[in-house]
C-alpha positions as CSV (number, residue, x, y, z in Angstrom):
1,X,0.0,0.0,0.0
2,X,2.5,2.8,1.0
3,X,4.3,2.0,-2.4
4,X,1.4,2.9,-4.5
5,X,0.5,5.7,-2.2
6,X,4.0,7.2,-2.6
7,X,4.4,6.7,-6.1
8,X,1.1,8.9,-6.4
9,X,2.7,11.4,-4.4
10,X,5.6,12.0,-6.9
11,X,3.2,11.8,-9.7
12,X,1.4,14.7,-7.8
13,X,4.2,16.4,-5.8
14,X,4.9,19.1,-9.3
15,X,0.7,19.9,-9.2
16,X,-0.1,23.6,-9.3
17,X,-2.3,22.9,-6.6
18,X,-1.0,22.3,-3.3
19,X,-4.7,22.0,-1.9
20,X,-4.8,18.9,-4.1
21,X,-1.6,17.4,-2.4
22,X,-2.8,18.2,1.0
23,X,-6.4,16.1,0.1
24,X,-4.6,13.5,-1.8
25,X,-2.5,12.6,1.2
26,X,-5.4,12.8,3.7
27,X,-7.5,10.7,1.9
28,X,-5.0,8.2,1.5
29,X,-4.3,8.0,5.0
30,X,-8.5,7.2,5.8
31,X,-8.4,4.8,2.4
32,X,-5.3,3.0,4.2
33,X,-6.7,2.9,7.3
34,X,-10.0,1.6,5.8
35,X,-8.7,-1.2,3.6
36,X,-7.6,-4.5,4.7
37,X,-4.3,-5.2,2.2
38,X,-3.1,-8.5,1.1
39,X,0.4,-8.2,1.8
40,X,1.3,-10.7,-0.7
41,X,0.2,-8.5,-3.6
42,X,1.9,-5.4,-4.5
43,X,0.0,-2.5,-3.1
44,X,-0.8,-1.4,-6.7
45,X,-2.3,-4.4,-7.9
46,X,-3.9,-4.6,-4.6
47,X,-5.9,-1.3,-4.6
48,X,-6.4,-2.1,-8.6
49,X,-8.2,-5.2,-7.7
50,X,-9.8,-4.1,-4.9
51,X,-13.5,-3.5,-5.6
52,X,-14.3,-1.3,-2.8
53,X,-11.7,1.2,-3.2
54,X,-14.2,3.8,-5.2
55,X,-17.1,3.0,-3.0
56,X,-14.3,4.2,-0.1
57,X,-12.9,7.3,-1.6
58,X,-16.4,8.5,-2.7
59,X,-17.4,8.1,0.7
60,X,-14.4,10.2,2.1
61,X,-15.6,12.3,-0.5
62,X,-18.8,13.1,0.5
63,X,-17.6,12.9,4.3
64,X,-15.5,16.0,3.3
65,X,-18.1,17.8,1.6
66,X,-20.6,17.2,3.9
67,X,-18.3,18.8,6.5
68,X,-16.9,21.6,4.8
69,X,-20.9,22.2,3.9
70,X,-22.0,22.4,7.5
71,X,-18.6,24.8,8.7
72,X,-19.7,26.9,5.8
73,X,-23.6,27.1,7.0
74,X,-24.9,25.6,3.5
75,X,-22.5,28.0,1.6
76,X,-21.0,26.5,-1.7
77,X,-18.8,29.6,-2.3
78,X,-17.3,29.6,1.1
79,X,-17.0,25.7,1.4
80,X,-15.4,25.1,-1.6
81,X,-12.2,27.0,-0.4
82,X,-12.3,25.0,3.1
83,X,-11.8,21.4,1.0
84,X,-9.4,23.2,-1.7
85,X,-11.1,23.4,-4.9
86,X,-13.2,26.1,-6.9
87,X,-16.7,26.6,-7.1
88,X,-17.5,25.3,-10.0
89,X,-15.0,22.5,-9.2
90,X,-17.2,21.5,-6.0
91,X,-20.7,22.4,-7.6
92,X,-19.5,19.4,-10.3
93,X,-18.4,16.6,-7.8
94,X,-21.7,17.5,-5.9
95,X,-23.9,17.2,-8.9
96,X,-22.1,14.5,-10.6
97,X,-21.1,12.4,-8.0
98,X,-22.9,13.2,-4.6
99,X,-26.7,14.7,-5.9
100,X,-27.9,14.1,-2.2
101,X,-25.8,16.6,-0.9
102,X,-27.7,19.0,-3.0
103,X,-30.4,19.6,0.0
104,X,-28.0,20.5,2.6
105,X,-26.7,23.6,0.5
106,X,-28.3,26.9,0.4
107,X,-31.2,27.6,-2.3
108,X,-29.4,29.1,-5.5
109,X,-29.8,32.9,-5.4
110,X,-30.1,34.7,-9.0
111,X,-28.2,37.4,-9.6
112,X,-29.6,40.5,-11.3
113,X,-28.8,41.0,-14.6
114,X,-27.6,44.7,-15.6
């Protein structure tokens, strides 16, 4: 496990976005703890195999979300800073990936149009 987990942390250690590190490894470290590993396997062919792995992360995921959500009082634009991504970065994964967390934002305000 830590051999894939530190080989994606040189593929990611040159990434513009240092947010992205700092989630990467955090996740990684639930995901680990999470997982039972063969240790006869190599940790890559392990965590390709393993079948839960997306389940897991998309759970962490959401755990994350749902967090930075409630410290942020329902706000998208201020919760989207608190996990590291951009609004329209978060307002995607919501929609696409988590559409239940929908309802624990705050309604959609219009903006006037000049």
């Amino acid at each position: 496990m830590s051999g894939a987990y530190e080989q994606a942390v040189e593929w990611l250690k040159d990434a513009q976005s240092y947010g992205l590190l700092l989630r990467f490894k955090a996740a990684g470290s639930k995901l680990a703890s999470r997982l039972r590993m063969d240790t006869k396997t190599s940790p890559t062919e392990t965590l390709l195999k393993h079948k839960k792995c997306k389940e897991e992360l998309l759970q962490i995921e959401e755990e994350r979300i749902r967090k930075a959500l409630t410290e942020a009082n329902g706000s998208v634009t201020h919760a989207a800073p608190l996990i590291g991504v951009t609004y329209p970065g978060l307002i995607y994964i919501i929609k696409s990936r988590h559409p239940h967390l929908l309802d624990e934002r705050t309604p959609v305000r219009q903006r006037r149009r000049k």
